[in-house]
Backbone as CSV, one residue per row, in Angstrom:
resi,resn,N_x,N_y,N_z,CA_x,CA_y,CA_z,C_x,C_y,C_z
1,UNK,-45.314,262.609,-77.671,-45.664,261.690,-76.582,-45.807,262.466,-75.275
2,UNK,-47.218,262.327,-74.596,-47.796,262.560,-73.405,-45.884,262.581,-71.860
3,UNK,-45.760,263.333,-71.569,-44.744,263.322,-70.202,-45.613,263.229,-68.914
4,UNK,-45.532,262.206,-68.337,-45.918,261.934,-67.294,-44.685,261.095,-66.440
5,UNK,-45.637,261.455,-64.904,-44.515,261.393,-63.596,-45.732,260.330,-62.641
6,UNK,-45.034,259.076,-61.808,-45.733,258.689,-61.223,-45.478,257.778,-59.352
7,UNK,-45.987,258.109,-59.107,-46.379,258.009,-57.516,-47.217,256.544,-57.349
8,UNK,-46.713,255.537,-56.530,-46.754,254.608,-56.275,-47.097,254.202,-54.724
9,UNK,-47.605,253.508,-54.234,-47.453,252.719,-52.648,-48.263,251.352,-52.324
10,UNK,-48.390,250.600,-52.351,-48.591,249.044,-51.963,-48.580,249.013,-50.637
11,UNK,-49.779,248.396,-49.888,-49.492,247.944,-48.410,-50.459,246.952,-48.023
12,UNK,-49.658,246.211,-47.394,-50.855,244.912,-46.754,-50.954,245.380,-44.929
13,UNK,-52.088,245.718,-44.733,-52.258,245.926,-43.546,-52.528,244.581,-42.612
14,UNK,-52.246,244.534,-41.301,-52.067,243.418,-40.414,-52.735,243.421,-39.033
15,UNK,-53.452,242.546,-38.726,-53.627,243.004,-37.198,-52.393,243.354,-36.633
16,UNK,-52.002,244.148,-35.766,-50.976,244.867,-34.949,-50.446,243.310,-34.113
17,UNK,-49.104,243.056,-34.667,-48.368,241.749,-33.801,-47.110,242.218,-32.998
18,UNK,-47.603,242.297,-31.647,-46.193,242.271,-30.869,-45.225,241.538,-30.988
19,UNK,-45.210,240.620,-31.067,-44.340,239.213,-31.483,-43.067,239.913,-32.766
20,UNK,-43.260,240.667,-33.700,-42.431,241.669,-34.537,-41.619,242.216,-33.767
21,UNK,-41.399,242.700,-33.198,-40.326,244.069,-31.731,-39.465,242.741,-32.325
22,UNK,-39.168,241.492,-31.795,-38.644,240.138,-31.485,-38.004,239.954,-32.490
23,UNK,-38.412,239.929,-33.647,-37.360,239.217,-34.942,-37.890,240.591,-35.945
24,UNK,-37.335,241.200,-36.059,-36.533,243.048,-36.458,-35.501,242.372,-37.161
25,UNK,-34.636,242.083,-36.611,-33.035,241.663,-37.026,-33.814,240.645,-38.134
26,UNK,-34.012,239.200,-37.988,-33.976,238.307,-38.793,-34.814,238.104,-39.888
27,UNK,-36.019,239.390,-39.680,-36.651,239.500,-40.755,-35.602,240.854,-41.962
28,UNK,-35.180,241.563,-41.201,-34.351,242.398,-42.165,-33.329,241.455,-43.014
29,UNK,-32.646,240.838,-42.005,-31.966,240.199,-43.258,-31.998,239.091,-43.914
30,UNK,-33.151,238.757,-44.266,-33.571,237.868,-44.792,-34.574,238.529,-45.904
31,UNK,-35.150,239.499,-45.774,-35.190,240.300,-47.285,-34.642,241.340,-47.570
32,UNK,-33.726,242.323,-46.932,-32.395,242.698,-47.588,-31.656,241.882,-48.517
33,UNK,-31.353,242.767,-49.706,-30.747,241.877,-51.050,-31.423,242.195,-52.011
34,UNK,-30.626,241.738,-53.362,-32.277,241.897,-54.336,-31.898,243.438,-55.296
35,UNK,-33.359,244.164,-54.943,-33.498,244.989,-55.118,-33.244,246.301,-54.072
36,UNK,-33.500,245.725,-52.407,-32.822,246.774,-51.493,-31.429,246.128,-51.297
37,UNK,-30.201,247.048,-50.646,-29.138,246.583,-50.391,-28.751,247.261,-49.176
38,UNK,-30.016,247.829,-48.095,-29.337,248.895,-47.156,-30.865,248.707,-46.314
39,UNK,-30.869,248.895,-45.162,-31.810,248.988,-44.326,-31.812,249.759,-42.343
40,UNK,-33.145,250.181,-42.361,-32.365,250.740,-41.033,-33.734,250.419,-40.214
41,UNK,-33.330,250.045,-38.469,-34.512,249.417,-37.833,-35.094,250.561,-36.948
42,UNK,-35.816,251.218,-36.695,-36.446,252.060,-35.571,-37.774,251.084,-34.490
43,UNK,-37.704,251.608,-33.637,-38.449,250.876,-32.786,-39.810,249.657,-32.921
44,UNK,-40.067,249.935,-34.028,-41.338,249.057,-34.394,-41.716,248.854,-35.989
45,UNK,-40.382,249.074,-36.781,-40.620,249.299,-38.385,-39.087,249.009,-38.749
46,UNK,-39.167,248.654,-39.770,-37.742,248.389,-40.606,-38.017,249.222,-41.875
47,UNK,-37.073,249.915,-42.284,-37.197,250.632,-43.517,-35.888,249.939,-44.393
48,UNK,-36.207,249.840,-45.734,-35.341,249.177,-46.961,-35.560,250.115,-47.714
49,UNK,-33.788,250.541,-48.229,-33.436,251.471,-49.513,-32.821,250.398,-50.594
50,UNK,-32.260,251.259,-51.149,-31.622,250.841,-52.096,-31.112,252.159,-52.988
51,UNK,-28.978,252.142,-52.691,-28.395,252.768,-52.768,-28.495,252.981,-54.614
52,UNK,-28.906,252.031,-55.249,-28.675,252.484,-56.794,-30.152,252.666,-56.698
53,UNK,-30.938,253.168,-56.293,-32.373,253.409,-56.813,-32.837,254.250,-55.690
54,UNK,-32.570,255.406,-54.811,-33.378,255.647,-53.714,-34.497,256.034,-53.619
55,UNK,-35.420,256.167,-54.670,-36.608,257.100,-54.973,-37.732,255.338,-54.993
56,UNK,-37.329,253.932,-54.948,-38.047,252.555,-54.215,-37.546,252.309,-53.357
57,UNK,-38.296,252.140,-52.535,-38.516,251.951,-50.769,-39.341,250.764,-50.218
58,UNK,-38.958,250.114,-49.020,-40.118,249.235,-48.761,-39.926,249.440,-47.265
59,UNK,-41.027,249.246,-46.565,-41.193,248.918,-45.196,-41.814,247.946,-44.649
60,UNK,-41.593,247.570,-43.356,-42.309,246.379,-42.183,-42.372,246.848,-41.215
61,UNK,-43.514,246.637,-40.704,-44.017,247.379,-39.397,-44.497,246.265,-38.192
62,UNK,-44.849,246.075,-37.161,-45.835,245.315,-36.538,-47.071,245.509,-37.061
63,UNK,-47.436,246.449,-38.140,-49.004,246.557,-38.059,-49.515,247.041,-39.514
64,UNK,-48.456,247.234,-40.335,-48.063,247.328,-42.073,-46.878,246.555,-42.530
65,UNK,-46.996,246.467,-44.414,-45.773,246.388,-44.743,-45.899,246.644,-46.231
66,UNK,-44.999,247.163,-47.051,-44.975,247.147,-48.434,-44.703,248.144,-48.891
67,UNK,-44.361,248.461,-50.362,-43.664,249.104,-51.155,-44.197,250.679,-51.486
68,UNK,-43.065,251.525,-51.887,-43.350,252.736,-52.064,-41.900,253.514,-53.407
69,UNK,-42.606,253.743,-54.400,-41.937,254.684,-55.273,-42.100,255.785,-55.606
70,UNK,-41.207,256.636,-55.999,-41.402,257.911,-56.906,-40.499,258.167,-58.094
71,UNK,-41.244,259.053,-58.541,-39.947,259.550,-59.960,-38.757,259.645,-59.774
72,UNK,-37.756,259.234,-60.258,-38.167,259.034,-61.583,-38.198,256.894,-61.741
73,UNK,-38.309,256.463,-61.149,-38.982,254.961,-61.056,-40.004,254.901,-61.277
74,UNK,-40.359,253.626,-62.730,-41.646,253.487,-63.125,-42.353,252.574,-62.807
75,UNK,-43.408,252.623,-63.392,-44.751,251.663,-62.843,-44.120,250.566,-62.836
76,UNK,-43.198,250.151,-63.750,-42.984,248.598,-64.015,-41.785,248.477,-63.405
77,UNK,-41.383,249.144,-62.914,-40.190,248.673,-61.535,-40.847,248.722,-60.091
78,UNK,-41.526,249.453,-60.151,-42.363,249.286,-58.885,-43.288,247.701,-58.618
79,UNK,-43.785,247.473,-59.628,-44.162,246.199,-60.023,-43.686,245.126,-59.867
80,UNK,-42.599,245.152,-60.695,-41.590,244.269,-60.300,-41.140,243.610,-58.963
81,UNK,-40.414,245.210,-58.322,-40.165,244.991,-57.255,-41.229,244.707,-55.973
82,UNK,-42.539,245.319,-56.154,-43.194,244.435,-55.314,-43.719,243.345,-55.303
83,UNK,-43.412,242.304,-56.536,-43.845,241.031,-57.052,-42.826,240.302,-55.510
84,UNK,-41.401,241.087,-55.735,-40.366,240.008,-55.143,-40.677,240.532,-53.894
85,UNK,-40.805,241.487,-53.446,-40.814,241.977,-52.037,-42.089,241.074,-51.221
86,UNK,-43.415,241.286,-51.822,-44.520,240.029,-51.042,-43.675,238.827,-51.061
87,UNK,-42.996,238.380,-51.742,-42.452,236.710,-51.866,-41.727,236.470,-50.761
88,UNK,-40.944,237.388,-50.481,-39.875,237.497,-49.336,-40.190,237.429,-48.082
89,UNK,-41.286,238.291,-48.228,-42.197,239.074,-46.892,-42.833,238.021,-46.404
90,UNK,-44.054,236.894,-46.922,-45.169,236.605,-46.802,-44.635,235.259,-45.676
91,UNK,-43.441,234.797,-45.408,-42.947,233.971,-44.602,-43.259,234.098,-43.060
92,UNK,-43.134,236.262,-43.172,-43.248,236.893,-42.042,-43.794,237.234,-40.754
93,UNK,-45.388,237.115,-41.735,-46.816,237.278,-41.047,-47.754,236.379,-41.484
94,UNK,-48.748,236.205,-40.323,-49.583,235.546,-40.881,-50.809,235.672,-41.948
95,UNK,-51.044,235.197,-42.850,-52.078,235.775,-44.026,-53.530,235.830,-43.064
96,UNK,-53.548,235.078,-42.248,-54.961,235.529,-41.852,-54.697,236.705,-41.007
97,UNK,-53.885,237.285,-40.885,-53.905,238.654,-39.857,-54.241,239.695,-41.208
98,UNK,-53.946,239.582,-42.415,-54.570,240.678,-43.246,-55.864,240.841,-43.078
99,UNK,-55.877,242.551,-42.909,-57.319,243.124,-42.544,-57.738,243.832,-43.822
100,UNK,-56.232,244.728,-44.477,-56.304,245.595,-45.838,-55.433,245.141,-46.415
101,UNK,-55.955,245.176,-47.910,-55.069,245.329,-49.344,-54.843,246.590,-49.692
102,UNK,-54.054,247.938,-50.199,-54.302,248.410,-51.056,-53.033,248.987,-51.806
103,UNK,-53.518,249.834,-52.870,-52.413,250.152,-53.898,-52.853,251.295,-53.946
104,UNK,-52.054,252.511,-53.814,-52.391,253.524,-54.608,-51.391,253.991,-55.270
105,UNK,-52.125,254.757,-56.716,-51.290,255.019,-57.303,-51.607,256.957,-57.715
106,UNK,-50.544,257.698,-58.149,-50.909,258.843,-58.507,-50.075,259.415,-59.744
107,UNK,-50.718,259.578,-60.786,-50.304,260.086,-62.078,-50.154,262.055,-62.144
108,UNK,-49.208,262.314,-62.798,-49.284,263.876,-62.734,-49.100,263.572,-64.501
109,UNK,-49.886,263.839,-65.355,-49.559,264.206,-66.862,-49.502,265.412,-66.951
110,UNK,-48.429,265.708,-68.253,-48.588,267.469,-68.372,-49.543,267.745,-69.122
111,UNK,-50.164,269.126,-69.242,-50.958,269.584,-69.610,-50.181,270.709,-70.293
112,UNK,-50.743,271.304,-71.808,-49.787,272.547,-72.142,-50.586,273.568,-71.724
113,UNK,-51.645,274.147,-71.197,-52.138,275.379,-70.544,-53.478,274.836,-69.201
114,UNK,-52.772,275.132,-68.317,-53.779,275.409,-67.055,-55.406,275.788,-67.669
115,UNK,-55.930,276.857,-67.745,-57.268,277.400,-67.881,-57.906,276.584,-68.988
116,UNK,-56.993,275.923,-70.268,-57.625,274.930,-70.902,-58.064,273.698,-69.898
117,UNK,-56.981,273.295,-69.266,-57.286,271.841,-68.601,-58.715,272.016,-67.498
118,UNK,-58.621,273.268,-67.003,-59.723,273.694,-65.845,-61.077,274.005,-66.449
119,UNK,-60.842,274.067,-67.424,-62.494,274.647,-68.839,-63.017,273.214,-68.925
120,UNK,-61.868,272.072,-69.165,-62.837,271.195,-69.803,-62.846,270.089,-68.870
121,UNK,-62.085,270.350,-67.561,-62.600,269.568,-66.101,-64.152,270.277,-65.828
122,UNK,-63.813,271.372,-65.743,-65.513,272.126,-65.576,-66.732,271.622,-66.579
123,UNK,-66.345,271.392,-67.605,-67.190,271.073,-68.386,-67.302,269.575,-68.393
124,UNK,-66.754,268.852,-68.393,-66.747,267.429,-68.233,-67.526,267.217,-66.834
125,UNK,-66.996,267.361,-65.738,-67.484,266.710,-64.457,-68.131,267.491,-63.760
126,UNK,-68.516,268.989,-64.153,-69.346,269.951,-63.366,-70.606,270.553,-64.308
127,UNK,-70.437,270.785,-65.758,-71.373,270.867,-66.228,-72.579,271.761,-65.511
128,UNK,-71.637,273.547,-65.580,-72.372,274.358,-64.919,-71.988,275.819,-66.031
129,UNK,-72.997,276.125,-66.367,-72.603,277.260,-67.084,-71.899,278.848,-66.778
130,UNK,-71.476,279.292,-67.352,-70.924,280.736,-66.401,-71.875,281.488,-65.779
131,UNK,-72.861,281.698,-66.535,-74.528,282.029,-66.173,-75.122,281.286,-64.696
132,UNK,-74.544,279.699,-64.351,-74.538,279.153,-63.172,-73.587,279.572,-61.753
133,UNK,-72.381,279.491,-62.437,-70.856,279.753,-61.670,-71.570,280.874,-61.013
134,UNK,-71.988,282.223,-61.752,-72.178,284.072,-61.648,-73.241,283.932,-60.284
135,UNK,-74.163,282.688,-59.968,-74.664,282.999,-59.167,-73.838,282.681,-57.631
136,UNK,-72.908,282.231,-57.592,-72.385,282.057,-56.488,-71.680,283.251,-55.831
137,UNK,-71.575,284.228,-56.701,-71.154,285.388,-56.265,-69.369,285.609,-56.275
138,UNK,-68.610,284.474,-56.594,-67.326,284.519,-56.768,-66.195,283.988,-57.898
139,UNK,-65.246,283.973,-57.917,-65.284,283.532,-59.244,-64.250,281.822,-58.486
140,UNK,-64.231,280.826,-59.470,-64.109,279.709,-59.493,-62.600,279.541,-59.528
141,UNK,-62.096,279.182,-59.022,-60.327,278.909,-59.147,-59.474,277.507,-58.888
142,UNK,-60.452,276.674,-58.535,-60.104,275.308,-58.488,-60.995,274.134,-58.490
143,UNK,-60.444,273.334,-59.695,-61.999,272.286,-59.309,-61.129,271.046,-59.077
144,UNK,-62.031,269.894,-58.354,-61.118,268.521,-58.142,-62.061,267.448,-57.577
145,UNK,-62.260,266.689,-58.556,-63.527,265.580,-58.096,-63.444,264.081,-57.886
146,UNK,-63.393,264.195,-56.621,-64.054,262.412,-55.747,-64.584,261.600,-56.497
147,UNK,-64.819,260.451,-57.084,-65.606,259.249,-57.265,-65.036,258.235,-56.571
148,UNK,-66.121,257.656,-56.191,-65.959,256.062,-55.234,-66.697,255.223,-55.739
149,UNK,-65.615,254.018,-56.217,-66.464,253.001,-56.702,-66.338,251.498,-56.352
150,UNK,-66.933,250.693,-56.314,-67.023,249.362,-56.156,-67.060,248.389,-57.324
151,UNK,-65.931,247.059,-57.165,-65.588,246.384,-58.358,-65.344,244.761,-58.260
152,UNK,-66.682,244.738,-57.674,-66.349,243.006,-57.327,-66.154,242.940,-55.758
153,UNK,-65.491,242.455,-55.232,-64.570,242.038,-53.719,-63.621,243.585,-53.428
154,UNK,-63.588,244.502,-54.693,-62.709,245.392,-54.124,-63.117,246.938,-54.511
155,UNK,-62.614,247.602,-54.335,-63.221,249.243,-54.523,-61.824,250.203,-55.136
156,UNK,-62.351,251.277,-55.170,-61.351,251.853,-55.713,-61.974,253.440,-56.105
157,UNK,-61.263,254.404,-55.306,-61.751,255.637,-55.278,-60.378,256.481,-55.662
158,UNK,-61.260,257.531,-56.409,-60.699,258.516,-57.672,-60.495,259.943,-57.346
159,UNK,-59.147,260.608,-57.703,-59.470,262.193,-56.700,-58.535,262.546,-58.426
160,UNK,-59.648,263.629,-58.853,-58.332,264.509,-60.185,-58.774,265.922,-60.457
161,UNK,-58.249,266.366,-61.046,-58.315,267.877,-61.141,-57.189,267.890,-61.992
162,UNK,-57.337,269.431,-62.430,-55.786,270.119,-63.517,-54.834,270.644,-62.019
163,UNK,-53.191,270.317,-62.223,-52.510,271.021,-61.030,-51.906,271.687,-61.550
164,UNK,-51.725,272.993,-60.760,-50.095,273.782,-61.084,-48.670,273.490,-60.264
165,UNK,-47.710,274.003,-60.810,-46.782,273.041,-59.957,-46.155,273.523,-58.794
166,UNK,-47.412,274.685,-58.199,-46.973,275.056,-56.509,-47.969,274.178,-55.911
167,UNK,-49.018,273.286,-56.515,-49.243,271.980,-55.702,-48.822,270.804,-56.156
168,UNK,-48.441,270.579,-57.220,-47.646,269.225,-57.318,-46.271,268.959,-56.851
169,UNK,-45.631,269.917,-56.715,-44.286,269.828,-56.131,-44.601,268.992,-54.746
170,UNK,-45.641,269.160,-54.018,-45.267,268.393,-52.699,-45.684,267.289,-53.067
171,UNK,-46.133,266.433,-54.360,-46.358,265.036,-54.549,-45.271,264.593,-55.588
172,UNK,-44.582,265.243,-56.196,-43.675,264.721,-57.256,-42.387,265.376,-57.299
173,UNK,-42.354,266.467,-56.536,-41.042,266.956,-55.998,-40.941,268.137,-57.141
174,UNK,-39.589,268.449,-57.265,-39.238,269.836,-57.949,-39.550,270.075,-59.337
175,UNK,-39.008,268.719,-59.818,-39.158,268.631,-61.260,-40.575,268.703,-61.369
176,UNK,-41.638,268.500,-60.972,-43.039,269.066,-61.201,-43.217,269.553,-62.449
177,UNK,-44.650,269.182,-63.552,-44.745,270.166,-64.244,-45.671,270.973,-64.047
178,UNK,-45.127,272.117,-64.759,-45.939,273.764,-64.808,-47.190,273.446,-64.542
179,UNK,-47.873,272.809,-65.294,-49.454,272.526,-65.781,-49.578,271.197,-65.858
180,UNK,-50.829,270.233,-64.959,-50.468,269.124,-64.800,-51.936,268.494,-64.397
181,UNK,-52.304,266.900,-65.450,-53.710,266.876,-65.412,-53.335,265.532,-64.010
182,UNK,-53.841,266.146,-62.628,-53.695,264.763,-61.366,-54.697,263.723,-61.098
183,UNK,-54.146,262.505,-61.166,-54.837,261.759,-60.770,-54.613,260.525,-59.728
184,UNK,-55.579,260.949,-58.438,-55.052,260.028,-57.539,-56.124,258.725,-57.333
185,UNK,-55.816,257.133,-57.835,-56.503,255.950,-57.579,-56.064,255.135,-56.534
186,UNK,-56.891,255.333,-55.089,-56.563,254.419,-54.602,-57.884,253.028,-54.204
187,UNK,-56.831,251.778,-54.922,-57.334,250.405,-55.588,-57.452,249.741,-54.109
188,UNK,-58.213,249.258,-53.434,-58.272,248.446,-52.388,-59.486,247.431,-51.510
189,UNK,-59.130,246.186,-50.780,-59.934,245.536,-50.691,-59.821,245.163,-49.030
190,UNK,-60.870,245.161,-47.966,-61.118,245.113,-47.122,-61.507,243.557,-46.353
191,UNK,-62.298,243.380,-47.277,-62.612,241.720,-46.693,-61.896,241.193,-47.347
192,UNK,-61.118,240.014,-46.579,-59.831,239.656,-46.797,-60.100,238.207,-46.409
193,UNK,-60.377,237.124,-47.137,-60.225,235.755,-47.182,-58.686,235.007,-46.187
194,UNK,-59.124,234.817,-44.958,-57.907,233.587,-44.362,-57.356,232.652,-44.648
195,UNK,-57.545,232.735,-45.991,-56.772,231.532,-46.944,-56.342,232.004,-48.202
196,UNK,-56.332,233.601,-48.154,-55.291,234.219,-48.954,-54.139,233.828,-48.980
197,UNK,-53.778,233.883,-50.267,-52.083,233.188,-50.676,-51.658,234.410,-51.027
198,UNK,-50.261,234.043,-51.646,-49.118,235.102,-52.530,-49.649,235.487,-53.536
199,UNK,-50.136,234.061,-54.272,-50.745,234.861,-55.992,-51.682,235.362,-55.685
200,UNK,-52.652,235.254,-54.828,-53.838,236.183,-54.788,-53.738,237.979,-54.477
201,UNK,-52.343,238.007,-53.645,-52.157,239.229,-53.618,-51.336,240.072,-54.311
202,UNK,-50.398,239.091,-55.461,-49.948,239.601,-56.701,-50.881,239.721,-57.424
203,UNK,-51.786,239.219,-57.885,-52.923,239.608,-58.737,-53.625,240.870,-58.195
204,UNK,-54.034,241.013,-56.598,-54.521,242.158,-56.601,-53.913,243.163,-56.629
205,UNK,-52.347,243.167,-56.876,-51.810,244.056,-56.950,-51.538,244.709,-58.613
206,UNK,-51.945,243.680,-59.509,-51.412,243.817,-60.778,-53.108,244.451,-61.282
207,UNK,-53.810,243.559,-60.952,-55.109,244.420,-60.808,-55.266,245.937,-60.440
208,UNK,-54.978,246.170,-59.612,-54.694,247.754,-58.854,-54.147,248.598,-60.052
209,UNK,-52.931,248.414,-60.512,-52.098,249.204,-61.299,-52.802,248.684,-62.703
210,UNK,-53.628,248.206,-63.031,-53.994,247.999,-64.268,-55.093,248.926,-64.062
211,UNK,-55.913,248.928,-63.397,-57.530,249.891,-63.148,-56.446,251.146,-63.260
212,UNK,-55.775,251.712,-61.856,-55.164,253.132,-62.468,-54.893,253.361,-63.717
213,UNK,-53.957,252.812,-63.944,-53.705,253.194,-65.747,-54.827,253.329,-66.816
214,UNK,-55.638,252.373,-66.810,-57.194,252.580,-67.372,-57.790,253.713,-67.092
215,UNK,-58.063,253.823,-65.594,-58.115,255.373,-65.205,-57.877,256.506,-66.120
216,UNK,-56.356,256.779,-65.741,-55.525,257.464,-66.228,-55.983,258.000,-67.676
217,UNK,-55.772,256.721,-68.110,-55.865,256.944,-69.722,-56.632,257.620,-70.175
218,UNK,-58.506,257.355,-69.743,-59.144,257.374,-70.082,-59.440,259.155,-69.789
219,UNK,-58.930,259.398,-68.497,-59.415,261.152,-68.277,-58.326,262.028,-68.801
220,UNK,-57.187,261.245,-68.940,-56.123,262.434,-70.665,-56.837,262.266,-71.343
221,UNK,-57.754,261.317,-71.999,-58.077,261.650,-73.404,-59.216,262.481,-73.400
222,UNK,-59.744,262.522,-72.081,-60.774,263.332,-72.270,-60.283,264.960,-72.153
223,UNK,-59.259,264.931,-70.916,-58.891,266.263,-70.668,-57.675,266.914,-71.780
224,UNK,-56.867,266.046,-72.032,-56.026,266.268,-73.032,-56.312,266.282,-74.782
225,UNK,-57.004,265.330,-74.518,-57.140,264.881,-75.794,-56.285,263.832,-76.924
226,UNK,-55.365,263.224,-75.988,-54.741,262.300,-76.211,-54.408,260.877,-75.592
């Protein structure tokens, strides 16, 4: 079985409300609990931990708010917990001040050799022969490719490449692996209906993490082969 590590963040962006500075206090504790049990206020943001889990996080801002995980917390606690965290939240602000939806998510799978994973990224999404490469005059040492796409009301743009783990360490921390196929989806939607509800933005959130994983899947099997 495939070892993979994953990177999470959820945020509903807001027109910028002064009126927030004001109730700091009564919005903290009123979703403190739960899943966070600890929180701390700085001038214009509230940050939520949680002492048995510190690697899920959530924040509120005057001008953001929403969830953030890392390893070793999985997709489906992240999930979870941002099912309850919008529920809590959505009392807070007003839905017509949403300007952005989005989710991103970032997968690191291992790979068992680097120069394999980089042969058949080259060959898959560059489709340039060595006979091509030779004319550039240098030799090739990293590839990593952009797609942007559109999916209805929402979009969702793609960044992957093979990593080693003196660049994944600054996205997944130490435990990093050696050789590692990355993939970063971030799922998001801009025009934003003033009569957006809760379920509409649990769905786009379950939506989000369903396209990544599809993602995902689909470029291990190509790059991995599994």
């Amino acid at each position: 079985m495939l070892k993979r590590m994953t990177n999470h963040i959820f945020e509903i962006r807001i027109k910028p409300d002064a009126r927030f500075l004001d109730k700091r206090g009564s919005v903290a504790d009123q979703i403190v609990g739960g899943e966070f049990n600890g929180w701390n206020i700085s001038n214009n943001r509230i940050d939520f931990r949680s002492s048995d889990q510190p690697t899920l996080t959530a924040f509120f801002s005057f001008r953001n708010l929403g969830v953030a995980s890392k390893p070793p917390t999985t997709t489906d606690e992240f999930w979870k917990t941002t099912e309850k965290f919008i529920k809590s939240a959505w009392q807070h602000f007003a839905p017509n001040s949403i300007i952005r939806l989005g989710v991103r998510s970032r997968f690191l799978t291992q790979a068992p050799n680097f120069k394999r994973a980089f042969d058949t990224y080259r060959k898959k999404f560059l489709n340039l022969s060595d006979e091509d490469l030779n004319k550039f005059g240098g030799d090739l040492v990293d590839v990593g490719f952009p797609l942007n796409f559109i999916e209805g009301n929402n979009s969702f743009n793609v960044m992957t490449g093979p990593m080693e783990d003196k660049q994944s360490k600054g996205i997944f921390g130490e435990e990093a692996f050696k050789t590692g196929v990355f993939l970063d989806v971030d799922f998001f939607r801009k025009e934003i209906s003033p009569h957006i509800t809760q379920k509409h933005v649990i769905s786009f959130v379950k939506g989000g993490i369903k396209k990544a994983s599809t993602v995902m899947e689909q470029i291990t099997q190509w790059i991995i082969g599994k």
